[in-house]
C-alpha positions as semicolon CSV with decimal commas, in nm:
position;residue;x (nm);y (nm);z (nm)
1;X;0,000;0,000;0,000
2;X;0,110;0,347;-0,086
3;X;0,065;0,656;0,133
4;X;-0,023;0,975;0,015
5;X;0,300;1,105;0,021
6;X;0,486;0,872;-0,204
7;X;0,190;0,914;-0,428
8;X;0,245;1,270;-0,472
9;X;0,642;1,287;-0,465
10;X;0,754;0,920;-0,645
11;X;1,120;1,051;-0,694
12;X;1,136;1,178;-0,272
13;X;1,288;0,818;-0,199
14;X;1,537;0,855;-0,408
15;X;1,691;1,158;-0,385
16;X;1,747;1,097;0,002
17;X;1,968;0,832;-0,105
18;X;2,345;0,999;-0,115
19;X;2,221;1,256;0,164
20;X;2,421;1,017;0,439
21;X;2,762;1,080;0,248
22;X;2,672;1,429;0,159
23;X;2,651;1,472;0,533
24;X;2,968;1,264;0,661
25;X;3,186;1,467;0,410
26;X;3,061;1,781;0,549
27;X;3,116;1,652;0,917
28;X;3,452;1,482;0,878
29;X;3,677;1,765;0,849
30;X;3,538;1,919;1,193
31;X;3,553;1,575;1,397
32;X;3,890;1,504;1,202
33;X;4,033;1,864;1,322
34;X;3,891;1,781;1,697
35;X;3,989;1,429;1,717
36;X;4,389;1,575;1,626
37;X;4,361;1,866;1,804
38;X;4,280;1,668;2,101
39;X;4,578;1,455;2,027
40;X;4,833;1,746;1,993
41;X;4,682;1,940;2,317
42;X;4,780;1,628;2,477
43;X;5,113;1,567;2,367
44;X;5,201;1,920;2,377
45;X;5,095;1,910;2,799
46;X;5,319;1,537;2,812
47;X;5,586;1,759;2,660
48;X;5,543;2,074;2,930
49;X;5,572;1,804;3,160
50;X;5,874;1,670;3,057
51;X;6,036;1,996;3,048
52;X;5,937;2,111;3,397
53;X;6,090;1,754;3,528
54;X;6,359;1,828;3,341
55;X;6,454;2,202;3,485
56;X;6,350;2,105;3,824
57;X;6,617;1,819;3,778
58;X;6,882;2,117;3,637
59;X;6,775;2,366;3,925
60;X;6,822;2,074;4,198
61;X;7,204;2,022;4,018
62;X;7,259;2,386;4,046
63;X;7,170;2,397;4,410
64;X;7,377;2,108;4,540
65;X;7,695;2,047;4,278
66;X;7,737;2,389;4,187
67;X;8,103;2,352;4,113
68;X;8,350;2,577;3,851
69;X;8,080;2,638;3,587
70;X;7,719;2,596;3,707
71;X;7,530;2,712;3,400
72;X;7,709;2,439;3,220
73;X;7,636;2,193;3,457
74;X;7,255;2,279;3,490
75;X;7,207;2,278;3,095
76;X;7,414;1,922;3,096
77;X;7,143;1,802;3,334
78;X;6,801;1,970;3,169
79;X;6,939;1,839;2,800
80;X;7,045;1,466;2,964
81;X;6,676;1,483;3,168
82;X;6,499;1,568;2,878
83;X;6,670;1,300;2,653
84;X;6,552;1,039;2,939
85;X;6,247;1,141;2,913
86;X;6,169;1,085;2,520
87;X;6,200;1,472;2,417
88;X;6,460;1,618;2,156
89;X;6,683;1,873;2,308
90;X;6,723;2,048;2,019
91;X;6,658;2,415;2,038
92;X;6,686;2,435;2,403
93;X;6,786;2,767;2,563
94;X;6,882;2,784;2,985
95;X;6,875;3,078;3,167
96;X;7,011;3,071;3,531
97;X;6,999;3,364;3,756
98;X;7,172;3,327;4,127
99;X;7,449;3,063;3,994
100;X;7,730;3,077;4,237
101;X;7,484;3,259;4,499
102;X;7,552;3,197;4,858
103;X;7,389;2,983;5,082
104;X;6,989;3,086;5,140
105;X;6,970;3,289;4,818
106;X;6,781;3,193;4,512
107;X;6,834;3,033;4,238
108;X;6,579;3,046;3,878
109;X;6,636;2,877;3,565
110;X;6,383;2,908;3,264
111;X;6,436;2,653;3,010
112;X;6,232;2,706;2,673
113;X;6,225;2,457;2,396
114;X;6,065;2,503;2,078
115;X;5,705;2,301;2,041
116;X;5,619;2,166;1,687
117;X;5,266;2,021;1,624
118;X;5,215;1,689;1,544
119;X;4,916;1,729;1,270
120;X;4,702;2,045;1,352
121;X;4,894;2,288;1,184
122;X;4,870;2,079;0,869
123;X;4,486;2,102;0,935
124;X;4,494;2,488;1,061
125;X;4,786;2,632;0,874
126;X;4,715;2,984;1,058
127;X;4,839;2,784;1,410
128;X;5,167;2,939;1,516
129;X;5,421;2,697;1,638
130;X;5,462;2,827;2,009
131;X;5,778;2,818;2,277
132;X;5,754;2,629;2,560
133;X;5,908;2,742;2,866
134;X;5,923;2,634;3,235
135;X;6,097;2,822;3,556
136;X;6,149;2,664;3,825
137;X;6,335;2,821;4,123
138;X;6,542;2,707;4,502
139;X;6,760;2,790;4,773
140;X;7,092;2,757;4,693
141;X;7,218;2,479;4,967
């Protein structure tokens, strides 16, 4: 039995027929650009992570062993801590302020490394590739 409305519009069944795909290629892009961007937000906070382990492990070897040339030494451990930890040291800048200080007084190091996107910015080309930078400072012992 036919109802009214196939009656009137014969061809209506049909042309609902590609309207699935029509719709997924619309949507894929956007869940495509999510699903990657979630992936690189991720990576890109393992990697901050990483980095702060890394200068809190330099700052700690500036407090204790600070012996001849400290800035050395503190880079040496933030490039070796970062290697351990799966991240390229390439690109990595240290600044230490207080090395050599006495006893009681502060020392701060900011380490930045460079942070490259994994996909997104193949997907967004109008992302900027940021720095990423951690400070971390202690008492000189």
């Amino acid at each position: 039995m036919k109802t009214r409305s196939s009656q009137r519009f014969p061809s209506l069944k049909q042309s609902e027929r590609g309207s699935t795909a029509i719709e997924f290629a619309l949507i894929l892009p956007i869940l495509a650009s999510i699903a990657f961007g979630a992936i690189d937000f991720g990576r890109m906070l393992w990697f901050k992570e990483v980095l702060v382990n890394a200068t809190r492990v330099g700052v700690r070897q500036g407090t204790l062993f600070a012996s001849g040339n400290g800035q050395a030494e503190i880079e040496a451990a933030i490039t070796a801590s970062l290697s351990d930890g799966g991240v390229d040291p390439s690109g990595l800048t240290v600044v230490a302020n207080g090395v050599g200080s006495p006893q009681g007084q502060p020392l701060n190091v900011v380490a930045t490394i460079p942070w490259n996107y994994f996909v997104i910015d193949k997907l967004i080309p109008a992302i900027s590739t940021p720095n990423l930078q951690a400070s971390v400072t202690m008492m000189m012992e």
